[in-house]
N, CA, C, O and CB atoms as a CASP TS submission, in Angstrom:
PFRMAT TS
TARGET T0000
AUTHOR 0000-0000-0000
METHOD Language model
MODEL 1
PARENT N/A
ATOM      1  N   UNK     1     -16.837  16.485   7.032  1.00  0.00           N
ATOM      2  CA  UNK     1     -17.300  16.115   8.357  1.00  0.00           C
ATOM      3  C   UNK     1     -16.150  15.443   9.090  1.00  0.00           C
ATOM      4  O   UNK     1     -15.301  15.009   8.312  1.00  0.00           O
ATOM      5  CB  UNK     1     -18.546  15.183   8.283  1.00  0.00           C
ATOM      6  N   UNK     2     -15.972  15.301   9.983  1.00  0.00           N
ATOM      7  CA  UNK     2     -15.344  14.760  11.096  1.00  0.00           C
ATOM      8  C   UNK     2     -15.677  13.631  11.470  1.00  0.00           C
ATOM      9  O   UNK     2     -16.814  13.402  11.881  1.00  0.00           O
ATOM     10  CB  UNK     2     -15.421  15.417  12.044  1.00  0.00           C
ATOM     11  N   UNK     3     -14.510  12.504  11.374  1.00  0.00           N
ATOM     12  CA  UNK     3     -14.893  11.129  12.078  1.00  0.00           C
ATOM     13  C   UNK     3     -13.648  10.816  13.318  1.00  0.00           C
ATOM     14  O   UNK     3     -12.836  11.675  13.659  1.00  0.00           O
ATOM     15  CB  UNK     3     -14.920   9.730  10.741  1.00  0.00           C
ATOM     16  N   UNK     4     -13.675  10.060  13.626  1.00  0.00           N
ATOM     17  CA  UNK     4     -12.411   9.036  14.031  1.00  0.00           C
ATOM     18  C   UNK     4     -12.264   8.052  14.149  1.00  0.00           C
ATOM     19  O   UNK     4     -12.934   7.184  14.708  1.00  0.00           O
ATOM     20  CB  UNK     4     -11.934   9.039  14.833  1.00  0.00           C
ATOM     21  N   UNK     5     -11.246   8.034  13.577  1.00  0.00           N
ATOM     22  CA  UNK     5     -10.796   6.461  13.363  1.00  0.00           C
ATOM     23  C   UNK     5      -9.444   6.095  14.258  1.00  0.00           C
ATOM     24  O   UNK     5      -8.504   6.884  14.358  1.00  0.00           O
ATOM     25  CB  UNK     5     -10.406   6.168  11.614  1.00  0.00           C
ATOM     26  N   UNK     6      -9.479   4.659  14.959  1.00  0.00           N
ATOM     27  CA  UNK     6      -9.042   4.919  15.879  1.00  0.00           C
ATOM     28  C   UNK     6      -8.465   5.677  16.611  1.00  0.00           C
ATOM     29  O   UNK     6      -7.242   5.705  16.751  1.00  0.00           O
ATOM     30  CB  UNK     6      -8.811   4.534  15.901  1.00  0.00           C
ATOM     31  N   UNK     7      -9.235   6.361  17.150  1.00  0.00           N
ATOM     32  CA  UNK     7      -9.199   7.370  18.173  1.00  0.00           C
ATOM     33  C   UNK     7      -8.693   8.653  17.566  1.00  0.00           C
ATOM     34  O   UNK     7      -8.290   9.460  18.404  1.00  0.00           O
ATOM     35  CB  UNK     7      -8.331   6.936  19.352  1.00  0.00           C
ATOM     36  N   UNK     8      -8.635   8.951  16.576  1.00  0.00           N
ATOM     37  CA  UNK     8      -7.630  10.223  15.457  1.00  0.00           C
ATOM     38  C   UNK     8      -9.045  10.659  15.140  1.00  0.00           C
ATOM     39  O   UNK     8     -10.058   9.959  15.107  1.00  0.00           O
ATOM     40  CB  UNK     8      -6.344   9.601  13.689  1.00  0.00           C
ATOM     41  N   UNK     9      -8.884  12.217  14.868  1.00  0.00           N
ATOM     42  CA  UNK     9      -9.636  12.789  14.360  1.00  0.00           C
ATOM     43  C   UNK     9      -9.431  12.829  12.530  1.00  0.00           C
ATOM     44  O   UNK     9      -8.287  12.931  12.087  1.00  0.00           O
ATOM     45  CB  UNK     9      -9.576  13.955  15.146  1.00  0.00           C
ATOM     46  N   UNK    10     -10.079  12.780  12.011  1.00  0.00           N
ATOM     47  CA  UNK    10      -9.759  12.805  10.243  1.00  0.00           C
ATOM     48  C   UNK    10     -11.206  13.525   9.779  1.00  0.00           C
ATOM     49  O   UNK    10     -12.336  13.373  10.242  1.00  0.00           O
ATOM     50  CB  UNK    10      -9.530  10.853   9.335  1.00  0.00           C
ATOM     51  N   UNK    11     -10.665  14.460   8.562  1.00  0.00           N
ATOM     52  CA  UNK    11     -12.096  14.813   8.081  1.00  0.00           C
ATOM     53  C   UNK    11     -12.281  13.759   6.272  1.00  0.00           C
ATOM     54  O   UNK    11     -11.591  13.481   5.291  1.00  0.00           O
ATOM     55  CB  UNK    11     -12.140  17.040   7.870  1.00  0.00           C
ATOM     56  N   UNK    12     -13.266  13.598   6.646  1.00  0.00           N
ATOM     57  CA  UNK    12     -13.769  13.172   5.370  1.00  0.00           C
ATOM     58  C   UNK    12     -15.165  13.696   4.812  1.00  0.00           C
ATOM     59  O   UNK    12     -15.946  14.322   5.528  1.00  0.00           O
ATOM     60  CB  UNK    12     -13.829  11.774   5.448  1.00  0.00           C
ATOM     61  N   UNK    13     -15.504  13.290   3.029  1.00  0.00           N
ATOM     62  CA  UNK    13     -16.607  14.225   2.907  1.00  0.00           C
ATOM     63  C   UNK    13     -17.681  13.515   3.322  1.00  0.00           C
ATOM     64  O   UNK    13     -17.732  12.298   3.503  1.00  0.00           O
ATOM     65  CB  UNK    13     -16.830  14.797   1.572  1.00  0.00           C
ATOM     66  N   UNK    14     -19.110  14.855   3.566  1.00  0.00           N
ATOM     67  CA  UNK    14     -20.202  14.003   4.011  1.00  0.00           C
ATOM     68  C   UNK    14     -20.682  13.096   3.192  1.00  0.00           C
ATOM     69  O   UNK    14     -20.760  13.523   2.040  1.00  0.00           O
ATOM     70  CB  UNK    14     -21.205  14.655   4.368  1.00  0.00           C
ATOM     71  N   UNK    15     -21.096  11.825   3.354  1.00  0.00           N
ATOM     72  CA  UNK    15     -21.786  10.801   2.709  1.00  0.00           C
ATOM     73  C   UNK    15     -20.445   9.820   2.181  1.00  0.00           C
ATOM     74  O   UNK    15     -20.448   9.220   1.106  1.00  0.00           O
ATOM     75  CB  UNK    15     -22.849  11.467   1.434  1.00  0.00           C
ATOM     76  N   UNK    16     -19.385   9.797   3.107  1.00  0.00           N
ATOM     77  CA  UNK    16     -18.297   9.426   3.005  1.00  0.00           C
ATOM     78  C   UNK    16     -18.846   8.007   3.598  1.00  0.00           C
ATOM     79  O   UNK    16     -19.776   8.148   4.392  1.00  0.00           O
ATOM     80  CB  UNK    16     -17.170  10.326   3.645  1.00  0.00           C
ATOM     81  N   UNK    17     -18.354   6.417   3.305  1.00  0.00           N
ATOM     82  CA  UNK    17     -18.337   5.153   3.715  1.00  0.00           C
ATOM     83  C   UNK    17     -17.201   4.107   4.529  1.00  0.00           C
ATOM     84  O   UNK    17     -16.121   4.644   4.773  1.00  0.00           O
ATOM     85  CB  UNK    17     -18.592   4.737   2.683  1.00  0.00           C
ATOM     86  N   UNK    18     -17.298   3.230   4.795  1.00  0.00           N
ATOM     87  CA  UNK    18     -16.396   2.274   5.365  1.00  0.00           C
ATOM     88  C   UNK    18     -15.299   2.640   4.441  1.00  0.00           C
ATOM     89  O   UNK    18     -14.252   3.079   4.917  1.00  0.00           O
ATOM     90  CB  UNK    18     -16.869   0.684   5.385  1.00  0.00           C
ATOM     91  N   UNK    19     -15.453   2.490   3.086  1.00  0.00           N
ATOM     92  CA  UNK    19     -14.076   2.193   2.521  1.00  0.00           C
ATOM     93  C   UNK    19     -13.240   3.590   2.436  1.00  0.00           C
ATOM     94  O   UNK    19     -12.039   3.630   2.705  1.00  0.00           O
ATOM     95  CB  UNK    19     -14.220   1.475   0.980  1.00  0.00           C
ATOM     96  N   UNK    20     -13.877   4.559   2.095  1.00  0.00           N
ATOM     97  CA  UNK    20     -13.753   5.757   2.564  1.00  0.00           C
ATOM     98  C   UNK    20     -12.498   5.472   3.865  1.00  0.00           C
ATOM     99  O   UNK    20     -11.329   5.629   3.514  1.00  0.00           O
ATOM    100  CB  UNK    20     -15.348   6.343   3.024  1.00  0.00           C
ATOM    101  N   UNK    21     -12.659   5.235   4.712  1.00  0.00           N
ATOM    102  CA  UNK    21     -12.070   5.143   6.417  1.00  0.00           C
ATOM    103  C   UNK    21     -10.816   4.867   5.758  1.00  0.00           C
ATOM    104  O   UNK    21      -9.871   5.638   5.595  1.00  0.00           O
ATOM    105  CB  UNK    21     -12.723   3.769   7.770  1.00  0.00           C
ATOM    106  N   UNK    22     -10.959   3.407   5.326  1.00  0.00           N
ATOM    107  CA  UNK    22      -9.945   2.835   5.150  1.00  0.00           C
ATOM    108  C   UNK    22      -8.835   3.405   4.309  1.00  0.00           C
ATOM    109  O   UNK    22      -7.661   3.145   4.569  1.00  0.00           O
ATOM    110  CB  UNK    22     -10.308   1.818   4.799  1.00  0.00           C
ATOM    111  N   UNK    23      -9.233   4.281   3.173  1.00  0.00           N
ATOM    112  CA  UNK    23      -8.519   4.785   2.201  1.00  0.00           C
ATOM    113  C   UNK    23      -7.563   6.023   2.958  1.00  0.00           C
ATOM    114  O   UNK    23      -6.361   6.221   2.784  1.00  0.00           O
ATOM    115  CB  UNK    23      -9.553   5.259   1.004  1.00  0.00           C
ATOM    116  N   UNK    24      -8.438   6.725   3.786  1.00  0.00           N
ATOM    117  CA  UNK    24      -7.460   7.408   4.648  1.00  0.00           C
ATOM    118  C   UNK    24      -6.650   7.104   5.253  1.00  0.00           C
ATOM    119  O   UNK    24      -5.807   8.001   5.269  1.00  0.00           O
ATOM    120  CB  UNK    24      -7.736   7.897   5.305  1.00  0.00           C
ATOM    121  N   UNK    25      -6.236   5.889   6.097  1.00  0.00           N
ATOM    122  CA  UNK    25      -5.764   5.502   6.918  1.00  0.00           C
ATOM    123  C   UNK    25      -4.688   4.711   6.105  1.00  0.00           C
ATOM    124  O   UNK    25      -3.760   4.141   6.679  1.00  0.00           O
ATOM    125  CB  UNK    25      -6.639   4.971   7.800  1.00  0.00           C
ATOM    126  N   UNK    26      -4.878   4.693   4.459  1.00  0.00           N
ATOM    127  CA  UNK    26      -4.012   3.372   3.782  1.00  0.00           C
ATOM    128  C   UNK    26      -4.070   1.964   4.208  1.00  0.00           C
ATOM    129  O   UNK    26      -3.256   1.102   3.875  1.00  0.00           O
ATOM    130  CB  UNK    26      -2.605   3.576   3.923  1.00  0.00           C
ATOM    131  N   UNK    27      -5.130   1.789   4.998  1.00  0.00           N
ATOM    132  CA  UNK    27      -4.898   0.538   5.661  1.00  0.00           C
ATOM    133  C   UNK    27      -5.660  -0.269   4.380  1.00  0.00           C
ATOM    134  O   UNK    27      -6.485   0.391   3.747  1.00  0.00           O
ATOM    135  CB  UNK    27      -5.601   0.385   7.395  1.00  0.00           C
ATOM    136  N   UNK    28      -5.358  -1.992   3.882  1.00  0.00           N
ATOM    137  CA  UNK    28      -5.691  -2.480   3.069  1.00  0.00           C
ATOM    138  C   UNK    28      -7.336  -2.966   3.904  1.00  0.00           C
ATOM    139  O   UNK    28      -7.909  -2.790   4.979  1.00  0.00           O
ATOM    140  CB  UNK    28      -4.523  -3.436   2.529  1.00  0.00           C
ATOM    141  N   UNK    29      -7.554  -3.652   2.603  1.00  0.00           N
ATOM    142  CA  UNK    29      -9.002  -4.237   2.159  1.00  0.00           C
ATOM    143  C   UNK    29      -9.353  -6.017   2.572  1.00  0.00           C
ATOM    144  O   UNK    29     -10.393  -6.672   2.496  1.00  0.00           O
ATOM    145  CB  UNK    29      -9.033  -4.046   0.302  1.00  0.00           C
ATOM    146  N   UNK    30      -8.119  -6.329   2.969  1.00  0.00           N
ATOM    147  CA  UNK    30      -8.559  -7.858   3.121  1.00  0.00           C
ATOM    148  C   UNK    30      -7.299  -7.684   4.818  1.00  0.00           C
ATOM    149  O   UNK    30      -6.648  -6.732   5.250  1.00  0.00           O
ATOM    150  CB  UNK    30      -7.963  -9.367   1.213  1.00  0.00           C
ATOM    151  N   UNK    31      -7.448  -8.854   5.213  1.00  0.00           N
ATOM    152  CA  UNK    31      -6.919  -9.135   6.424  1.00  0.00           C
ATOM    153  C   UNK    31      -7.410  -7.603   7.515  1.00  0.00           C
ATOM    154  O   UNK    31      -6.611  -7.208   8.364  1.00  0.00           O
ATOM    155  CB  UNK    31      -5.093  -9.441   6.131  1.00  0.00           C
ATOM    156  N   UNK    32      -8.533  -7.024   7.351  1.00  0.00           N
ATOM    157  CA  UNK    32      -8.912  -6.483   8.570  1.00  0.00           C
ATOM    158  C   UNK    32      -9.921  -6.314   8.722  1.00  0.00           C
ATOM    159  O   UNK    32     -10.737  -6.586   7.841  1.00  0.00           O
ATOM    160  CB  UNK    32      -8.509  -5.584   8.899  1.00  0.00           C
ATOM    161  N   UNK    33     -10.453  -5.540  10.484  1.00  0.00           N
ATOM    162  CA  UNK    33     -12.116  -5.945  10.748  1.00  0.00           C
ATOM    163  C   UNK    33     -12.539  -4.107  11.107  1.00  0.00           C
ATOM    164  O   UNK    33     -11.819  -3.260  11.635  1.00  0.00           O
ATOM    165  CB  UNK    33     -12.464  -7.450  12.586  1.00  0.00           C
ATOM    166  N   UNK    34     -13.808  -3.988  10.637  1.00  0.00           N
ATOM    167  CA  UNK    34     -13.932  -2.859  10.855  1.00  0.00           C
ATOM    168  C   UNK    34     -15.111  -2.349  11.887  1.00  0.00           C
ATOM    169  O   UNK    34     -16.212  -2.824  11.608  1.00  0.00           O
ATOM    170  CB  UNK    34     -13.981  -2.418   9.681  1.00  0.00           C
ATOM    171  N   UNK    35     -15.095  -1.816  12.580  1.00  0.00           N
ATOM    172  CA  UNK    35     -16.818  -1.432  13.600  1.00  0.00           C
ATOM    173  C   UNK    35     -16.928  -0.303  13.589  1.00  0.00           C
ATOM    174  O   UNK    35     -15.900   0.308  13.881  1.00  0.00           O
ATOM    175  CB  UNK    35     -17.065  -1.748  15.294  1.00  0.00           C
ATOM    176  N   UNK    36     -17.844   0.312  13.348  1.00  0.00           N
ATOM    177  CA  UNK    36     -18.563   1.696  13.701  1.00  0.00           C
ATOM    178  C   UNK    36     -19.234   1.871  14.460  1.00  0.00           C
ATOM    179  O   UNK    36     -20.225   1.157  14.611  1.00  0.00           O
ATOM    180  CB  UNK    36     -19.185   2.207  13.025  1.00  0.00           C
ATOM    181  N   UNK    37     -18.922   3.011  15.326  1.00  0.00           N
ATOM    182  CA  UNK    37     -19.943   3.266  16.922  1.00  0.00           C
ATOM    183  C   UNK    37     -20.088   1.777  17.847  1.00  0.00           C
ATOM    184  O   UNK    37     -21.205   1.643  18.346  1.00  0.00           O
ATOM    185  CB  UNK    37     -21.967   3.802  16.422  1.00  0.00           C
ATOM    186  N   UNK    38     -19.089   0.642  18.136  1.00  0.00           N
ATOM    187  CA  UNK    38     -19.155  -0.513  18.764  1.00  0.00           C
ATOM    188  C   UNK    38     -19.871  -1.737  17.944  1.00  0.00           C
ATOM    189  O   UNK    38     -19.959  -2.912  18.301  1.00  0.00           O
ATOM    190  CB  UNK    38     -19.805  -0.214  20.001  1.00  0.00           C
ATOM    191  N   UNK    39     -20.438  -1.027  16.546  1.00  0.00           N
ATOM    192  CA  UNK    39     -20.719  -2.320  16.047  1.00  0.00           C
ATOM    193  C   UNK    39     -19.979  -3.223  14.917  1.00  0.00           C
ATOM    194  O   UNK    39     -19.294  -2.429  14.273  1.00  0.00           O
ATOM    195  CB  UNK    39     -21.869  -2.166  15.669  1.00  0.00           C
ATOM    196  N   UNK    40     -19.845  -4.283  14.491  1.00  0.00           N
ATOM    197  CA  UNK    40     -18.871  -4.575  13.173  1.00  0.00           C
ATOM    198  C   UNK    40     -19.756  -4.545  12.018  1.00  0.00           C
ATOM    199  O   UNK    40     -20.963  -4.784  11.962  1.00  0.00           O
ATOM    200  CB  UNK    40     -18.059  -6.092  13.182  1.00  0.00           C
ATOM    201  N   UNK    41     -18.997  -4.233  11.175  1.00  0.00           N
ATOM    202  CA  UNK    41     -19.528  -4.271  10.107  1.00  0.00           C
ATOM    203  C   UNK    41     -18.912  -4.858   8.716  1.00  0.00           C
ATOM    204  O   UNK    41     -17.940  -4.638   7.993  1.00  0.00           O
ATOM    205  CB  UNK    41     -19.829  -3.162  10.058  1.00  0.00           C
ATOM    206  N   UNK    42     -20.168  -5.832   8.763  1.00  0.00           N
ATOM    207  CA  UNK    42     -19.181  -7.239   7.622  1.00  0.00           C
ATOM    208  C   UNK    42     -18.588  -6.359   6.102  1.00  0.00           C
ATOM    209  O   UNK    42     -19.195  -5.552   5.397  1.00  0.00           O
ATOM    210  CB  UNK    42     -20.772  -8.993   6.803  1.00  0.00           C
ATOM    211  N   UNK    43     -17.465  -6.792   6.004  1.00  0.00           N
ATOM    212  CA  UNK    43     -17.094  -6.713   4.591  1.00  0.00           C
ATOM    213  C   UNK    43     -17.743  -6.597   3.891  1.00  0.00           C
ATOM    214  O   UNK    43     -17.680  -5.436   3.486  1.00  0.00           O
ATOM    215  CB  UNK    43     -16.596  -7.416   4.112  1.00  0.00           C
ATOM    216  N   UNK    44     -18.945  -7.526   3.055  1.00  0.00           N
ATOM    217  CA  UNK    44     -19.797  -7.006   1.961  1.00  0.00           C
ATOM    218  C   UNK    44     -21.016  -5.556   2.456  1.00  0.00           C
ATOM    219  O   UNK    44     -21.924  -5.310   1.663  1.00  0.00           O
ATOM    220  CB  UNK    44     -20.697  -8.518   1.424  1.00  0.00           C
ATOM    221  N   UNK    45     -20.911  -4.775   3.672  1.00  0.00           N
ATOM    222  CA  UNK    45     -21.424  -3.814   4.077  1.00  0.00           C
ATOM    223  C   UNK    45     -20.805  -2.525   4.156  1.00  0.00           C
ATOM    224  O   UNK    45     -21.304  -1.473   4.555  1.00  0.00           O
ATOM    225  CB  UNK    45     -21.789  -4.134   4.997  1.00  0.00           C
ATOM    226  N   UNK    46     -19.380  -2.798   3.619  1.00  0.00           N
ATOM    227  CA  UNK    46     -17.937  -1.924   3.395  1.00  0.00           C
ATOM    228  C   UNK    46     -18.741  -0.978   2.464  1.00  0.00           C
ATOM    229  O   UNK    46     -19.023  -0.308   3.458  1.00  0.00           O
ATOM    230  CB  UNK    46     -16.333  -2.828   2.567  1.00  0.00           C
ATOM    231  N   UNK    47     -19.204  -0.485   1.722  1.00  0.00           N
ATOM    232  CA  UNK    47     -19.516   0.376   0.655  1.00  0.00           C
ATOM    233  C   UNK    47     -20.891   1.053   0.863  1.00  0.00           C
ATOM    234  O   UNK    47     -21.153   2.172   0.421  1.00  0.00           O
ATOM    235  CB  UNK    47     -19.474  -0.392  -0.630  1.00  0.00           C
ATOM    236  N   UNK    48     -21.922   0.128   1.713  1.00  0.00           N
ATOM    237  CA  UNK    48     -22.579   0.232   1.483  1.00  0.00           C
ATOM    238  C   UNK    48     -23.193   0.846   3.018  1.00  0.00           C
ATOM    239  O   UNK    48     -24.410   0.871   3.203  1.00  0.00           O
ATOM    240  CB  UNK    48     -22.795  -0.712   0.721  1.00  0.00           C
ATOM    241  N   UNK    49     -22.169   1.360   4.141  1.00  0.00           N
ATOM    242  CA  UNK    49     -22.318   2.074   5.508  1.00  0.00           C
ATOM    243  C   UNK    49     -22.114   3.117   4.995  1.00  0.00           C
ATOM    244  O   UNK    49     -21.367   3.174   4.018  1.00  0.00           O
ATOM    245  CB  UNK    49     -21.469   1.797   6.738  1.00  0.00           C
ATOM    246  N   UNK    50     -22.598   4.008   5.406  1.00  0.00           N
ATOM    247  CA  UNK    50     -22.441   5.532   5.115  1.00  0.00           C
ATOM    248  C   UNK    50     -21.730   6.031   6.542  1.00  0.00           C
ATOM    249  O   UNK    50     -22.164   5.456   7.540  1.00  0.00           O
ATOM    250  CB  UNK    50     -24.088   6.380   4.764  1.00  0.00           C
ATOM    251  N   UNK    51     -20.896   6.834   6.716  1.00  0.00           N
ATOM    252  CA  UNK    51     -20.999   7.305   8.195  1.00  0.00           C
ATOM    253  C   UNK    51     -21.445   8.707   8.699  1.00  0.00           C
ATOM    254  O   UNK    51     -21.675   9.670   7.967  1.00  0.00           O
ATOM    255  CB  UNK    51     -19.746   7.168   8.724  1.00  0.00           C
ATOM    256  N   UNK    52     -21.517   8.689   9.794  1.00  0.00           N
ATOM    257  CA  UNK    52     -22.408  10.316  10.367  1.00  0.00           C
ATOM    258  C   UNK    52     -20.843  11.080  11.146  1.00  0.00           C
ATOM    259  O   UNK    52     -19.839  10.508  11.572  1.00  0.00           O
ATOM    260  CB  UNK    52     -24.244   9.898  12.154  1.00  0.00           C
ATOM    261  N   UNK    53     -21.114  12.261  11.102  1.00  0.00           N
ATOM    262  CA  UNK    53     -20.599  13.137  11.847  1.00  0.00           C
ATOM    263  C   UNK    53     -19.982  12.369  13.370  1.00  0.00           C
ATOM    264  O   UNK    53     -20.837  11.737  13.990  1.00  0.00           O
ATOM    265  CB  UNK    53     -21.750  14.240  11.992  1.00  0.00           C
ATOM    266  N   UNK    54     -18.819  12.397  13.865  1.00  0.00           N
ATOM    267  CA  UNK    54     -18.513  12.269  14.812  1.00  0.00           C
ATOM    268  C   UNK    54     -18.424  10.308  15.000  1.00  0.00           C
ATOM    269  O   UNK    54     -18.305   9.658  16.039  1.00  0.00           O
ATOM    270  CB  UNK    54     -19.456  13.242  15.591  1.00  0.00           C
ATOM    271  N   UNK    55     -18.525   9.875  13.728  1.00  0.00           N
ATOM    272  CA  UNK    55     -18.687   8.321  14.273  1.00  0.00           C
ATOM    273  C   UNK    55     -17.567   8.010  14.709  1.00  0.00           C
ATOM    274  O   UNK    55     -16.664   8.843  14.792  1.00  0.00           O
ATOM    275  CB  UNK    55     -19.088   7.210  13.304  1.00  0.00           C
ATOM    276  N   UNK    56     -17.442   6.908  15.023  1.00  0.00           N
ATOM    277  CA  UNK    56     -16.346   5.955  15.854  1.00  0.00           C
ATOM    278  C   UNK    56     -15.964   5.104  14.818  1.00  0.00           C
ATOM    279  O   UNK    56     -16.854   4.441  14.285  1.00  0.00           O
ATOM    280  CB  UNK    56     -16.916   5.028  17.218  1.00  0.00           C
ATOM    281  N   UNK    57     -14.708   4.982  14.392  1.00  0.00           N
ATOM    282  CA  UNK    57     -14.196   3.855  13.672  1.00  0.00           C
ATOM    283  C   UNK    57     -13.296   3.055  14.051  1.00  0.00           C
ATOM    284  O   UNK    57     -12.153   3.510  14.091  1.00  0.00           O
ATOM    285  CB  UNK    57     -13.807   4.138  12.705  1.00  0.00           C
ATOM    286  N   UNK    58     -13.482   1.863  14.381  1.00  0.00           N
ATOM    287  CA  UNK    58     -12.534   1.107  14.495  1.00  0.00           C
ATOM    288  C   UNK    58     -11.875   0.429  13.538  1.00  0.00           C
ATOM    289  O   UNK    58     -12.748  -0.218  12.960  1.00  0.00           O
ATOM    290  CB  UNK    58     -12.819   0.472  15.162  1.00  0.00           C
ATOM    291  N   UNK    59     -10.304   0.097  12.789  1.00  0.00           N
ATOM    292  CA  UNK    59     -10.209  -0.542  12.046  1.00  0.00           C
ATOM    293  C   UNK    59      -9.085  -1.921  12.727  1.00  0.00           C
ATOM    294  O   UNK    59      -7.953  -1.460  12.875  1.00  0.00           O
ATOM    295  CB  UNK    59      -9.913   0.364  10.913  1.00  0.00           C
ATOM    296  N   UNK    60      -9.144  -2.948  13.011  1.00  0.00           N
ATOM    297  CA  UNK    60      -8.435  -3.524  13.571  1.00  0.00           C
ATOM    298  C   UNK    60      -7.473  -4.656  12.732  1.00  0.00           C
ATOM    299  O   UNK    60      -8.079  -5.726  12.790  1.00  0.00           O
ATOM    300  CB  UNK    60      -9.204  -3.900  14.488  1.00  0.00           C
ATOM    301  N   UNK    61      -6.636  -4.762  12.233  1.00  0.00           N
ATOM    302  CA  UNK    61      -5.229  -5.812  11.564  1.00  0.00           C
ATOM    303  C   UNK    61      -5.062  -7.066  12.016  1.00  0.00           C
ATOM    304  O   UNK    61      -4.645  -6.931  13.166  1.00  0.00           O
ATOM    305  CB  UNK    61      -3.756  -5.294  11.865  1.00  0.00           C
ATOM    306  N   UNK    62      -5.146  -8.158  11.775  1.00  0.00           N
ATOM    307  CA  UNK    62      -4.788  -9.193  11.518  1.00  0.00           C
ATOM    308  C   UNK    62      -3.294  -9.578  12.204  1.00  0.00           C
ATOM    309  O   UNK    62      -2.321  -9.326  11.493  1.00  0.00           O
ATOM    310  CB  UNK    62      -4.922  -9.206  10.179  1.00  0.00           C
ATOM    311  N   UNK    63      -3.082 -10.068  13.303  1.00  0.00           N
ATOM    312  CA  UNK    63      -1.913 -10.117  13.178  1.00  0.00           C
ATOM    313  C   UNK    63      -1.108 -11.826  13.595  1.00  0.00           C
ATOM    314  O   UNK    63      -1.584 -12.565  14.457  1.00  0.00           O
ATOM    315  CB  UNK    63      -1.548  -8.878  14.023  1.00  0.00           C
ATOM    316  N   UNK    64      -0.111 -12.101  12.945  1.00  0.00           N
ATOM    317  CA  UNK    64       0.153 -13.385  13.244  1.00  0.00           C
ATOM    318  C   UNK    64       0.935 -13.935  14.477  1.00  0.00           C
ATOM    319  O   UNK    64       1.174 -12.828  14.959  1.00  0.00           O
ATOM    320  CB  UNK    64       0.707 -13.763  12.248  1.00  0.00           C
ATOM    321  N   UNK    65       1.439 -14.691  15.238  1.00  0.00           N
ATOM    322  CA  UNK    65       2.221 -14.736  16.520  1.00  0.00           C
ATOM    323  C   UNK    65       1.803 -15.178  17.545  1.00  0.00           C
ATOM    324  O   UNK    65       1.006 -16.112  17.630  1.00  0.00           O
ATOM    325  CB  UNK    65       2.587 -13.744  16.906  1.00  0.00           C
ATOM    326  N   UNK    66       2.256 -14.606  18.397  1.00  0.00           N
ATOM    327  CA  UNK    66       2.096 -15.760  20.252  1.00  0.00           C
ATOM    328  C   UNK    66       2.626 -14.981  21.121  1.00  0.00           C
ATOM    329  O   UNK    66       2.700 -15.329  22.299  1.00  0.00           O
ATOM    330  CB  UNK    66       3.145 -17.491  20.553  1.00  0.00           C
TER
END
């Protein structure tokens, strides 16, 4: 199925999850925030979101500075 994550198209399989996203993208597991379709979705809900066809992923980084 087809998602995107920020704004990129990526296929992943159906009944694919948050961590799923992340594994594509290589992006790590701690220091970032994740939302699907505009909503967030807490860390201990990482495994346990499934996503649909066409969702929206946001994964957003931590970053330090001024």
């Amino acid at each position: 199925m087809h998602v995107w994550i920020n704004g990129e198209r990526h296929e992943l399989a159906v009944g694919a999850n948050v961590l799923d996203a992340l594994d594509t993208l290589g992006a790590p597991r701690s220091g970032v925030a994740v939302a699907v379709d505009g909503e967030v979705v807490p860390r201990a809900g990482w495994a346990s979101t499934r996503l649909a066809a066409d969702a929206r992923i946001e994964v957003l980084t931590a970053v330090q500075g001024g």
